[in-house]
Biopython code that builds the backbone (N, CA, C, O; Angstrom):
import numpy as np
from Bio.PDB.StructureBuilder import StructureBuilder

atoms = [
    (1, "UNK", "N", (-19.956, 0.393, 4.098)),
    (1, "UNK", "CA", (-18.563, 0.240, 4.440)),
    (1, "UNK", "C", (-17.687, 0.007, 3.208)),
    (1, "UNK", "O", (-16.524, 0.408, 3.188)),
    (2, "UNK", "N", (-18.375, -0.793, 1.937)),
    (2, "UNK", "CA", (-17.521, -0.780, 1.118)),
    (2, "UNK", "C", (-16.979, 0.477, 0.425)),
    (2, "UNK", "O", (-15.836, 0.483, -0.032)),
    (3, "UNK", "N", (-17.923, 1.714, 0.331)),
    (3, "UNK", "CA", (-17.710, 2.431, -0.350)),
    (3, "UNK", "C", (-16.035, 3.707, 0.516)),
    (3, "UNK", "O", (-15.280, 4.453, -0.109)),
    (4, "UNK", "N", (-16.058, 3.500, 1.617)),
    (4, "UNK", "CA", (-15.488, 3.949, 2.593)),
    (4, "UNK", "C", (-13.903, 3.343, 2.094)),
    (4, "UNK", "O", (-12.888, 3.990, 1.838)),
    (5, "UNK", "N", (-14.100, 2.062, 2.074)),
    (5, "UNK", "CA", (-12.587, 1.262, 1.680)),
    (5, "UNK", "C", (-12.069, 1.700, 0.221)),
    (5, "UNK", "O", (-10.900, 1.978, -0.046)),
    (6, "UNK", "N", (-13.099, 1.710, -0.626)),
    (6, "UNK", "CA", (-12.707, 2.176, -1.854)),
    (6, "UNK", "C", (-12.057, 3.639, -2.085)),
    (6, "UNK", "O", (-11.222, 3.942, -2.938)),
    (7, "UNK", "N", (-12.786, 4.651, -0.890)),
    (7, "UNK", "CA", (-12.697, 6.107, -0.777)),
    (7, "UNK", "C", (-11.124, 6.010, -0.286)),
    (7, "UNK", "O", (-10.241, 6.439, -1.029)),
    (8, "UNK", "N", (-10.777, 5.369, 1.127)),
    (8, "UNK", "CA", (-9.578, 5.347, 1.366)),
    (8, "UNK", "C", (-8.618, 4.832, 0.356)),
    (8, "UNK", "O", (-7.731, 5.685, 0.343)),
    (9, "UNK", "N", (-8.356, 4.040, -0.372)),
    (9, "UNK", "CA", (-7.444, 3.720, -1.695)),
    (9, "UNK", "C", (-7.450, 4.704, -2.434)),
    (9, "UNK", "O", (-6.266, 4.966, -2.646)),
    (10, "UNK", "N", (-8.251, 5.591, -3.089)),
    (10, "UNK", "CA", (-8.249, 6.749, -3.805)),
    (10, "UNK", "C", (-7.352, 8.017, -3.221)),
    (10, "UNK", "O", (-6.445, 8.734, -3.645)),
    (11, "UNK", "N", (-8.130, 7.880, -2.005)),
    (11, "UNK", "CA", (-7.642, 9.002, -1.165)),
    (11, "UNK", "C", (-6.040, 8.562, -0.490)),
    (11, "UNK", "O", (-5.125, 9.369, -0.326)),
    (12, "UNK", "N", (-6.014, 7.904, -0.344)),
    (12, "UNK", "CA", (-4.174, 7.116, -0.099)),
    (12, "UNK", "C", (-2.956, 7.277, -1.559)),
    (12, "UNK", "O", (-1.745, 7.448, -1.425)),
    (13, "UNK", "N", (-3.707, 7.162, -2.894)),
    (13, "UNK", "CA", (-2.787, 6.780, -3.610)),
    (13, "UNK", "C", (-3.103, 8.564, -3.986)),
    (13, "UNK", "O", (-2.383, 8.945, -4.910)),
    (14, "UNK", "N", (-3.900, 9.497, -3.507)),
    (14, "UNK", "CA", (-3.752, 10.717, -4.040)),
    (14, "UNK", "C", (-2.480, 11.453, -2.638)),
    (14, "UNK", "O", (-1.647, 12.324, -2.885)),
    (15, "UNK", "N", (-2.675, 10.841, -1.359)),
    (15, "UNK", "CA", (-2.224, 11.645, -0.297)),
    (15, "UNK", "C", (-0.677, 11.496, -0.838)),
    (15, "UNK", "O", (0.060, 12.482, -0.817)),
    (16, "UNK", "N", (-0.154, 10.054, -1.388)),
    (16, "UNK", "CA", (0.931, 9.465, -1.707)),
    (16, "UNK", "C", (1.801, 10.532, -2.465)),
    (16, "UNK", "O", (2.890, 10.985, -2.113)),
    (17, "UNK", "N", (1.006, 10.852, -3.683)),
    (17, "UNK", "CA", (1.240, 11.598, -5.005)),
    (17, "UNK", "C", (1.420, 12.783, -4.327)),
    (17, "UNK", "O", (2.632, 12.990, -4.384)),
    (18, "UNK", "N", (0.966, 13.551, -3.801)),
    (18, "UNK", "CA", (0.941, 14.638, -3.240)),
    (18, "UNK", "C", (2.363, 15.160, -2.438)),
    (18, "UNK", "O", (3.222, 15.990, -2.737)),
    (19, "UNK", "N", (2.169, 14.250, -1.271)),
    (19, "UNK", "CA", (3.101, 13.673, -0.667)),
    (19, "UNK", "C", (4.840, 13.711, -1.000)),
    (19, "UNK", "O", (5.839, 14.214, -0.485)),
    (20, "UNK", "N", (4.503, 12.834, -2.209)),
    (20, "UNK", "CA", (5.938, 12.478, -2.955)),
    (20, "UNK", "C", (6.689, 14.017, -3.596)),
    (20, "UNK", "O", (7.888, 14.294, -3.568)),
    (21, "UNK", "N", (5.575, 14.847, -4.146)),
    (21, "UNK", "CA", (6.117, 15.796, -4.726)),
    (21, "UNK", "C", (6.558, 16.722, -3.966)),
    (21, "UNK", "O", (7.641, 17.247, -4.225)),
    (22, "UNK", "N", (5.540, 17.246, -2.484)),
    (22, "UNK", "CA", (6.074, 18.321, -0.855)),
    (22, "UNK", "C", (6.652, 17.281, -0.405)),
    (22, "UNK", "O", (7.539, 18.015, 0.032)),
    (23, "UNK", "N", (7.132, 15.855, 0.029)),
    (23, "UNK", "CA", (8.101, 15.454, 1.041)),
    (23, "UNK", "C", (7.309, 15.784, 2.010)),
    (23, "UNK", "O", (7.898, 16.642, 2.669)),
    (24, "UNK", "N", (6.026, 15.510, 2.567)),
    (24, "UNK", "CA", (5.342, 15.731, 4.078)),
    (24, "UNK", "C", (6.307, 14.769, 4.768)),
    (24, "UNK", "O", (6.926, 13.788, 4.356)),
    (25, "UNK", "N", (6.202, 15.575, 6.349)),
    (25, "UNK", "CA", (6.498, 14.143, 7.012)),
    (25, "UNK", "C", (5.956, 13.650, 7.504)),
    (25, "UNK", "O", (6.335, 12.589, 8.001)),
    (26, "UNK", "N", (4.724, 14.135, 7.659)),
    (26, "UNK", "CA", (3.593, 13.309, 8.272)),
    (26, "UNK", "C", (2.552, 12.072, 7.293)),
    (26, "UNK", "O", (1.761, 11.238, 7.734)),
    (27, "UNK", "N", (2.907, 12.345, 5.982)),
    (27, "UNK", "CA", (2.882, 11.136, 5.124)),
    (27, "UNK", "C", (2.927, 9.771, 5.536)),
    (27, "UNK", "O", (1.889, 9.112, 5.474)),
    (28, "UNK", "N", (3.737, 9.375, 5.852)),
    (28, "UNK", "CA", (4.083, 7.298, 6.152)),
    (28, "UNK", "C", (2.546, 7.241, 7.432)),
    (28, "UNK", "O", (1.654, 6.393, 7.417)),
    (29, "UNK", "N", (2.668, 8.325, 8.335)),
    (29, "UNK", "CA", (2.082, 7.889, 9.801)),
    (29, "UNK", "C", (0.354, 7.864, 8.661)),
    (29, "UNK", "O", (-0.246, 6.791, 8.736)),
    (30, "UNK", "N", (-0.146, 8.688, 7.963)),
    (30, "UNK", "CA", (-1.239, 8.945, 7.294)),
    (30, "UNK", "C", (-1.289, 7.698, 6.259)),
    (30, "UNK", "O", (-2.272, 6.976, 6.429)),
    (31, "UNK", "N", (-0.516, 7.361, 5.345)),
    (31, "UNK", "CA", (-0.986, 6.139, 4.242)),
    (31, "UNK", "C", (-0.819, 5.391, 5.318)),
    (31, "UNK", "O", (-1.883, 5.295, 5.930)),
    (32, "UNK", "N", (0.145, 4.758, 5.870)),
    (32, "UNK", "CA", (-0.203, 3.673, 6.546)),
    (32, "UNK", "C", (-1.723, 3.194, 7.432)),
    (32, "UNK", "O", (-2.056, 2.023, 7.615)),
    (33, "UNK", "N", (-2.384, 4.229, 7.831)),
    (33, "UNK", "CA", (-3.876, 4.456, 8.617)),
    (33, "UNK", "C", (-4.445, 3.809, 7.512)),
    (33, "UNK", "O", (-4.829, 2.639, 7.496)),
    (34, "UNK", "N", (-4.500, 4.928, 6.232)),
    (34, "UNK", "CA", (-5.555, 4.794, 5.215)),
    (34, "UNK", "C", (-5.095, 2.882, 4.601)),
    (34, "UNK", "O", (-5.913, 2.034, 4.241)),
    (35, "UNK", "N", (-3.682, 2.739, 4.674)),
    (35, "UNK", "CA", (-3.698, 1.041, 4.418)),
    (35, "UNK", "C", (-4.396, 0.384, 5.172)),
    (35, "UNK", "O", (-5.357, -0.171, 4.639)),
    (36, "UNK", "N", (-4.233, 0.221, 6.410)),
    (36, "UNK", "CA", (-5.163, -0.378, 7.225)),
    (36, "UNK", "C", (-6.550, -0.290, 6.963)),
    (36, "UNK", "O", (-7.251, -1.276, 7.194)),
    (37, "UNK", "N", (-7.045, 0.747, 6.517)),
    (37, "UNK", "CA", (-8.531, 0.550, 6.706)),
    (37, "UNK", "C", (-8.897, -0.095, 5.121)),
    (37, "UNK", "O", (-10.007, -0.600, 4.954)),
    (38, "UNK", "N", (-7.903, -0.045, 3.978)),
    (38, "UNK", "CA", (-8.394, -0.900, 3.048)),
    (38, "UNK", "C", (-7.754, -2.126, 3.115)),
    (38, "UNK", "O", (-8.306, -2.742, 2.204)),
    (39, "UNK", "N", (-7.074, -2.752, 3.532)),
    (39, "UNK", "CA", (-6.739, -3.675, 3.880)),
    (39, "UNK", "C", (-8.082, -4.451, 4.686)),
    (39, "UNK", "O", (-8.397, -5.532, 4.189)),
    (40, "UNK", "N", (-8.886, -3.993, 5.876)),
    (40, "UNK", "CA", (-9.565, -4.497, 6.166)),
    (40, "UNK", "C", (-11.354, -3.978, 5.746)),
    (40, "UNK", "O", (-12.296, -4.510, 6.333)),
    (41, "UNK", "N", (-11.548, -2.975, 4.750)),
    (41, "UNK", "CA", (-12.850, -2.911, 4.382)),
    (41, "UNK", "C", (-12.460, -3.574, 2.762)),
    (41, "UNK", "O", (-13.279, -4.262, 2.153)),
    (42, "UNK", "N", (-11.485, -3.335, 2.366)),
    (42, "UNK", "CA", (-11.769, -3.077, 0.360)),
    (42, "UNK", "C", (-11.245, -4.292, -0.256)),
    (42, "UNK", "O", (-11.267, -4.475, -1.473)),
    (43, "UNK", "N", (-10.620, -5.386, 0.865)),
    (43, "UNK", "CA", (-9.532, -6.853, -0.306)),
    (43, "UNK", "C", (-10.417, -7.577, 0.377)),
    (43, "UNK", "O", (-10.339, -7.804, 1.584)),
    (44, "UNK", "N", (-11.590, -8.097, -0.627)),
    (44, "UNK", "CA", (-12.070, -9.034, -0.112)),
    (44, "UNK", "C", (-11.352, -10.857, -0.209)),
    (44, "UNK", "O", (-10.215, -10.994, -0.658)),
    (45, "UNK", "N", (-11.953, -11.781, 0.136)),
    (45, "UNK", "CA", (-11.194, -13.146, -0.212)),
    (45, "UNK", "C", (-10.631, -13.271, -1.455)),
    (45, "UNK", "O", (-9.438, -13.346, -1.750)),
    (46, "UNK", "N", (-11.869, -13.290, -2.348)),
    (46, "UNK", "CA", (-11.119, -13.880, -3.651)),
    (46, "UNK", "C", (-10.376, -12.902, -4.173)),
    (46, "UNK", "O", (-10.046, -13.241, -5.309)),
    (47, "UNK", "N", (-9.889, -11.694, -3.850)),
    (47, "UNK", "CA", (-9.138, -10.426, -3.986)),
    (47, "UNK", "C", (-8.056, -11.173, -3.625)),
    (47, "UNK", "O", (-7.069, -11.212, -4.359)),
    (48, "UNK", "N", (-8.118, -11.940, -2.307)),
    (48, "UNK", "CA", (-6.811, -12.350, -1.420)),
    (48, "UNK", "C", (-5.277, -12.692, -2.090)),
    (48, "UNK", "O", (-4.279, -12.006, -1.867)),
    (49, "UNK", "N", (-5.309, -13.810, -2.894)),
    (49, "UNK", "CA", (-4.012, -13.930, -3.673)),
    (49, "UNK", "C", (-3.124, -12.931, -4.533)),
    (49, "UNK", "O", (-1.910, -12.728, -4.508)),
    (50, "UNK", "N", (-4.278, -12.298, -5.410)),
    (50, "UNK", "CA", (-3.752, -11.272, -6.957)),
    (50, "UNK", "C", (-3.883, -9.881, -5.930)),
    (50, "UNK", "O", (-3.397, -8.836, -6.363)),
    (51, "UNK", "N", (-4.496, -9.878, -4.664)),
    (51, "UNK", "CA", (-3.647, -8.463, -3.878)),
    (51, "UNK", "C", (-1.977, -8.727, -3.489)),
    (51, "UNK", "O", (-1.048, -7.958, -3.736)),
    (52, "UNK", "N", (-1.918, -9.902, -2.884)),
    (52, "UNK", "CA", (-0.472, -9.971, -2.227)),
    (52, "UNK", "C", (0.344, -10.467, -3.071)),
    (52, "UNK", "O", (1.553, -10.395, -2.850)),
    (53, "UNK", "N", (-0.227, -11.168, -4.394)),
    (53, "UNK", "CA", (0.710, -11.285, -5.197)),
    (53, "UNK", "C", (1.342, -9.729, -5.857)),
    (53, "UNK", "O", (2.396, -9.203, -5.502)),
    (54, "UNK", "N", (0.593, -9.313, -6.665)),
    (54, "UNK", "CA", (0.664, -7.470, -6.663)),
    (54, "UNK", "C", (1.612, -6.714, -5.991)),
    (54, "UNK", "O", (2.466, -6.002, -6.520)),
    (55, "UNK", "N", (1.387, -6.937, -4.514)),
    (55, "UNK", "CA", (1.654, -6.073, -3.793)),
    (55, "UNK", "C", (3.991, -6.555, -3.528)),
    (55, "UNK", "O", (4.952, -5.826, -3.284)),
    (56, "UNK", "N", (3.878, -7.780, -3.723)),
    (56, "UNK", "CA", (4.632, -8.283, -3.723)),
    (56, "UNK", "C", (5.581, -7.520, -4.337)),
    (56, "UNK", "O", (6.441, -6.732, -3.943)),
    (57, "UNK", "N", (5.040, -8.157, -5.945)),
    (57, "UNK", "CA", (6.057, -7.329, -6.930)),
    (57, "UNK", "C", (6.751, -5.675, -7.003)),
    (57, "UNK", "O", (7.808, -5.157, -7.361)),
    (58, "UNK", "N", (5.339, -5.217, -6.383)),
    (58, "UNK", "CA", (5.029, -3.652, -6.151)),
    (58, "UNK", "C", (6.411, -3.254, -5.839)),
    (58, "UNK", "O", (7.230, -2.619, -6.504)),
    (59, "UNK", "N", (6.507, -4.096, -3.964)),
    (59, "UNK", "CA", (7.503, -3.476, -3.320)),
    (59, "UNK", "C", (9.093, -4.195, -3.495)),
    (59, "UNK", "O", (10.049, -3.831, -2.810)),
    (60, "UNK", "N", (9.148, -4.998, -4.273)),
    (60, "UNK", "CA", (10.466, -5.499, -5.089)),
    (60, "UNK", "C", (10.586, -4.532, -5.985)),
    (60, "UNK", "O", (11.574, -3.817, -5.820)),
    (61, "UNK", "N", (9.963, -4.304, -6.797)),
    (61, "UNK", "CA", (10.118, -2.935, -7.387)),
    (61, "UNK", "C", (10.524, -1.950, -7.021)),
    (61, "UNK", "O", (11.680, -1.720, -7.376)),
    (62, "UNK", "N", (10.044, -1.211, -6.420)),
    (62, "UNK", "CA", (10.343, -0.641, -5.434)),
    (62, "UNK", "C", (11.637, -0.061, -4.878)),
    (62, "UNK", "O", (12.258, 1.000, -4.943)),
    (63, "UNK", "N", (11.787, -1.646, -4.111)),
    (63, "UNK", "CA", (12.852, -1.411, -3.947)),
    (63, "UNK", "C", (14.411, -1.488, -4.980)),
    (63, "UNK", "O", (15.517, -1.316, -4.466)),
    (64, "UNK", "N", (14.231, -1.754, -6.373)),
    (64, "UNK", "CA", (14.958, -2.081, -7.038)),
    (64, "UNK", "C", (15.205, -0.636, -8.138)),
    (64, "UNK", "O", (16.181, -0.441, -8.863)),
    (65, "UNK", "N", (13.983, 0.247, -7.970)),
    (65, "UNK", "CA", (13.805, 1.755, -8.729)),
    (65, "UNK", "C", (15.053, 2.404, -7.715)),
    (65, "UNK", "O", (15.137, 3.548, -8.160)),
    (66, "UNK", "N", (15.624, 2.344, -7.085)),
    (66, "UNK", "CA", (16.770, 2.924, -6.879)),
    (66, "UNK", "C", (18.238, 3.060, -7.399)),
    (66, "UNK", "O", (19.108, 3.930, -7.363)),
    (67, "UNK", "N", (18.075, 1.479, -8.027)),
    (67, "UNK", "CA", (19.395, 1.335, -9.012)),
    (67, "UNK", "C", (19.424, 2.404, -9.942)),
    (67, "UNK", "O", (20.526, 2.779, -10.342)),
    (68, "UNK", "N", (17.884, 3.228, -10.554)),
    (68, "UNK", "CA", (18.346, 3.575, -11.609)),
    (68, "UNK", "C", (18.759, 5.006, -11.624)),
    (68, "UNK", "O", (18.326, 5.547, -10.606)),
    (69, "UNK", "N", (19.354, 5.743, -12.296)),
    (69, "UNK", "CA", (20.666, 6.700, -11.954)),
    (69, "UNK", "C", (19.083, 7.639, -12.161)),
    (69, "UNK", "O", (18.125, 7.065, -12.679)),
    (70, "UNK", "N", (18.963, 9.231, -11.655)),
    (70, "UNK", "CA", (18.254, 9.623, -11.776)),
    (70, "UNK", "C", (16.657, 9.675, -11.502)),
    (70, "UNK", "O", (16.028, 10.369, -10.703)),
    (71, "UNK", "N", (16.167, 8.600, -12.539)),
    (71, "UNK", "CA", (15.075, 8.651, -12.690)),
    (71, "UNK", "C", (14.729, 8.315, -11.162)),
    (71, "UNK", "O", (13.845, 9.038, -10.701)),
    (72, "UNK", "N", (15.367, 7.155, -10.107)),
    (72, "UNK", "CA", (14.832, 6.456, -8.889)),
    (72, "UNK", "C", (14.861, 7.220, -8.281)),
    (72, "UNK", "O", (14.000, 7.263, -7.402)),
    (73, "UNK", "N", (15.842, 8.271, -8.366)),
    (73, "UNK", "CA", (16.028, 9.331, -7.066)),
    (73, "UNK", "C", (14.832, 10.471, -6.809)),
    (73, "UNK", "O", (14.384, 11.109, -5.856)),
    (74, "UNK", "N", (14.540, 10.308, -8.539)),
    (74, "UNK", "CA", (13.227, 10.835, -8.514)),
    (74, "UNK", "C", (12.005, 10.584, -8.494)),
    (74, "UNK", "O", (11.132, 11.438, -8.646)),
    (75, "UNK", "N", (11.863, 9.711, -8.355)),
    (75, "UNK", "CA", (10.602, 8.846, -7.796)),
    (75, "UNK", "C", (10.570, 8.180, -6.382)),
    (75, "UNK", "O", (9.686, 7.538, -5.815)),
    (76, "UNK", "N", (11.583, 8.476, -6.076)),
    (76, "UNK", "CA", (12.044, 7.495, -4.679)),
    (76, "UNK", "C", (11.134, 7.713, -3.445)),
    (76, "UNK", "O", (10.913, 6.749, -2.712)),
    (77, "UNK", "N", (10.492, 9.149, -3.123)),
    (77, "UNK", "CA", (9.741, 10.044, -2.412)),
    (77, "UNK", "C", (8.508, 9.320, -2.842)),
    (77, "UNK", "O", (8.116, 8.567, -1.951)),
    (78, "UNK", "N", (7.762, 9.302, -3.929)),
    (78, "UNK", "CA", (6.783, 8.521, -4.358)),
    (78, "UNK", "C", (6.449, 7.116, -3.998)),
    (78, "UNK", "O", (5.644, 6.471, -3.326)),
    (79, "UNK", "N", (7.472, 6.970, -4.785)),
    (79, "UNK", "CA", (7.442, 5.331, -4.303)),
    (79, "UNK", "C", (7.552, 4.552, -2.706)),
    (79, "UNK", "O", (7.286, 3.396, -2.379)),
    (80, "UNK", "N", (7.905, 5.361, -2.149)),
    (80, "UNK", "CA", (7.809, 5.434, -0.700)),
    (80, "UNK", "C", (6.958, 5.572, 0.154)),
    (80, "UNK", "O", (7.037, 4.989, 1.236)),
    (81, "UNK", "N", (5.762, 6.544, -0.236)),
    (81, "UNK", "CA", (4.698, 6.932, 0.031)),
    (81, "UNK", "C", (3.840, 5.331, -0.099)),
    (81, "UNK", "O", (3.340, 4.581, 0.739)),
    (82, "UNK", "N", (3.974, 5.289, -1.524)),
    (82, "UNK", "CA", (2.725, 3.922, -1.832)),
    (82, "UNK", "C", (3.264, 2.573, -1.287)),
    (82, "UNK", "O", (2.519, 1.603, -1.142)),
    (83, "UNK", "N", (4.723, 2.546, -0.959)),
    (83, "UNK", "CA", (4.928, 1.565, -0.522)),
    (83, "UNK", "C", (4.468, 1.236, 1.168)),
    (83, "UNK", "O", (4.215, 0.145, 1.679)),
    (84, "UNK", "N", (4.469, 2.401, 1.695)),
    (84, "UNK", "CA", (3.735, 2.567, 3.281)),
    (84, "UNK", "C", (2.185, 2.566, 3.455)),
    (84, "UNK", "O", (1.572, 2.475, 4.518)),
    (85, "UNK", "N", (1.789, 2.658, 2.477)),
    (85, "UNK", "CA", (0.280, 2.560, 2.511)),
    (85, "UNK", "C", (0.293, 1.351, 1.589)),
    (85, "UNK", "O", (-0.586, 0.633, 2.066)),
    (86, "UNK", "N", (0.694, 0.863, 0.761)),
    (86, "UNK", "CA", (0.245, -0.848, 0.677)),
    (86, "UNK", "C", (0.528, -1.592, 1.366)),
    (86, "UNK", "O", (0.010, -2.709, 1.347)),
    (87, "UNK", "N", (1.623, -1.173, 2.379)),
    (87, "UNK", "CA", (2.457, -2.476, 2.910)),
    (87, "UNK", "C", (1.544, -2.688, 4.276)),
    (87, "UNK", "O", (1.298, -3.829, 4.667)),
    (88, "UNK", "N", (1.131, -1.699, 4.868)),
    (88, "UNK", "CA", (-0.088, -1.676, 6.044)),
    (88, "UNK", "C", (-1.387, -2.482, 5.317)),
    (88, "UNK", "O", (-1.656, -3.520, 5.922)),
    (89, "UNK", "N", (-2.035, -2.285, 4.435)),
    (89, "UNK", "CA", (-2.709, -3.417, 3.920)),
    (89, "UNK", "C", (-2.165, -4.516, 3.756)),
    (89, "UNK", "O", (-2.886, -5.411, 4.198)),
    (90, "UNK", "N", (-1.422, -4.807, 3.416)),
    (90, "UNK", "CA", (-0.750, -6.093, 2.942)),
    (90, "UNK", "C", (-0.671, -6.949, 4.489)),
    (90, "UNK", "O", (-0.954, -8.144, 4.580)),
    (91, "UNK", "N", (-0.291, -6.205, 5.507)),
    (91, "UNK", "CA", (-0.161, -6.575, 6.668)),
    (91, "UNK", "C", (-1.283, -7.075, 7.270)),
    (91, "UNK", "O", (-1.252, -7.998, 8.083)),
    (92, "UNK", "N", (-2.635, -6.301, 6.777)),
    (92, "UNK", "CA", (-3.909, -6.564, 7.432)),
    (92, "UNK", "C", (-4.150, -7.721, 6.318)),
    (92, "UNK", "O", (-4.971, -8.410, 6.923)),
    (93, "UNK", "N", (-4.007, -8.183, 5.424)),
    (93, "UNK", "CA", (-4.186, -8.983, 4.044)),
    (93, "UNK", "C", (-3.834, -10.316, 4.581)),
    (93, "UNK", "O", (-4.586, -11.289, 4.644)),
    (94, "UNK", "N", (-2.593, -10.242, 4.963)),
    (94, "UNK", "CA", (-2.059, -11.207, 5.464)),
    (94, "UNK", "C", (-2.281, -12.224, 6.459)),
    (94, "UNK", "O", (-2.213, -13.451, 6.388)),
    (95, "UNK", "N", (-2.613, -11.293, 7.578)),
    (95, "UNK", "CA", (-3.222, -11.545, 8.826)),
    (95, "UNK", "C", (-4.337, -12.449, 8.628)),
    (95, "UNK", "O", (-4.525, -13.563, 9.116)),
    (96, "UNK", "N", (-5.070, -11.745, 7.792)),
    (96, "UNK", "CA", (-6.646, -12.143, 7.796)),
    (96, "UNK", "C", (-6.287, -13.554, 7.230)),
    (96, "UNK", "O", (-6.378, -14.551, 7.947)),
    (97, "UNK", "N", (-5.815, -13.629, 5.734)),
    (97, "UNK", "CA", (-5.628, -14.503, 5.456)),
    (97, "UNK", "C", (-4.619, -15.818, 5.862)),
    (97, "UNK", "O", (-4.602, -16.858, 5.204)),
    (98, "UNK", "N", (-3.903, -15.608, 6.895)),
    (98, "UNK", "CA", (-2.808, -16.679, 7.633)),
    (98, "UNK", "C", (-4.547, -17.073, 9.101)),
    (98, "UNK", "O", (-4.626, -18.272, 9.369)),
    (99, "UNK", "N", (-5.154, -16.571, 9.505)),
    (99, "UNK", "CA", (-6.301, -16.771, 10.045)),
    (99, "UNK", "C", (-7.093, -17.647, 9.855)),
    (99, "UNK", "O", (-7.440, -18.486, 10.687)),
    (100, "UNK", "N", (-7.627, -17.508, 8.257)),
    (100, "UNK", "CA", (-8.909, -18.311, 7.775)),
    (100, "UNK", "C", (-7.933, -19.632, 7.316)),
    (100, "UNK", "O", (-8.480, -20.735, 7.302)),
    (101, "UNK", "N", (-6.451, -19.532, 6.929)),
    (101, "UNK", "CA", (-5.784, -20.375, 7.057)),
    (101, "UNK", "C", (-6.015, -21.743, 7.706)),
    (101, "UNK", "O", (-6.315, -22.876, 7.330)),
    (102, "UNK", "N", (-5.717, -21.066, 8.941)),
    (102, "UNK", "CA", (-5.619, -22.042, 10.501)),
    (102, "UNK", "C", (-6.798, -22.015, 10.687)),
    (102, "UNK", "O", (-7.172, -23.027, 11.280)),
    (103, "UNK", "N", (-7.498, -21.397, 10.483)),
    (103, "UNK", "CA", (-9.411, -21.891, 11.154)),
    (103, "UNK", "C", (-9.621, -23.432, 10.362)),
    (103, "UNK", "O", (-9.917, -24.335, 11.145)),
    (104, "UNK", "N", (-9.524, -23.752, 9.184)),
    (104, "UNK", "CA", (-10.166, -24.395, 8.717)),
    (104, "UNK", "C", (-9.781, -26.284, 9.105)),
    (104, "UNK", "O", (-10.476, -27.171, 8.609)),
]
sb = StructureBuilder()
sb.init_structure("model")
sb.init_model(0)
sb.init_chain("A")
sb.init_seg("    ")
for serial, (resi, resn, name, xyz) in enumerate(atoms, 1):
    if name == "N":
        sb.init_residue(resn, " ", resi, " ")
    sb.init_atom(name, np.array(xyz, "f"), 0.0, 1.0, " ", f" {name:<3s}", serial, name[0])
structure = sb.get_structure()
């Protein structure tokens, strides 16, 4: 199973790239899947913090690559892509970890 989670991150940040450059629209519904399944095979615990910290910055970023004249507009398609497929992990990241939270 691990190798499966690792395959989906590869294969997510290539569908992304791809993606960003044709404008699919079936893109967001696809990374978001492939987030989910690394979200719950590939971030293990001690992964837990320096993923959502990461992921954090990622999508502040993100969202802030728009200010810039040009270059954001051209990356914006990109950055969009990876932001829908991390943010579905991040979601499963979260979960898990607001969980083992309250269990203890």
């Amino acid at each position: 199973m691990e190798k499966v989670g690792k395959y989906a991150f590869i294969l997510g940040i290539l569908v992304a790239v791809v993606a960003g450059i044709s404008e699919q629209t079936w893109a967001p519904g696809a990374l978001a899947v492939l987030g989910l399944v690394v979200g719950f095979l590939n971030i293990t615990s001690d992964e837990t913090s320096s993923f959502l910290l990461a992921s954090i910055a990622l999508m502040m970023t993100a969202t802030a690559m728009d200010s810039i004249p040009r270059v954001g507009e051209a990356i914006n398609p990109f950055v969009s892509n990876i932001v829908a497929f991390i943010g579905a992990a991040v979601f499963v990241v979260a979960i898990k970890t607001l969980l083992d939270v309250t269990r203890d």
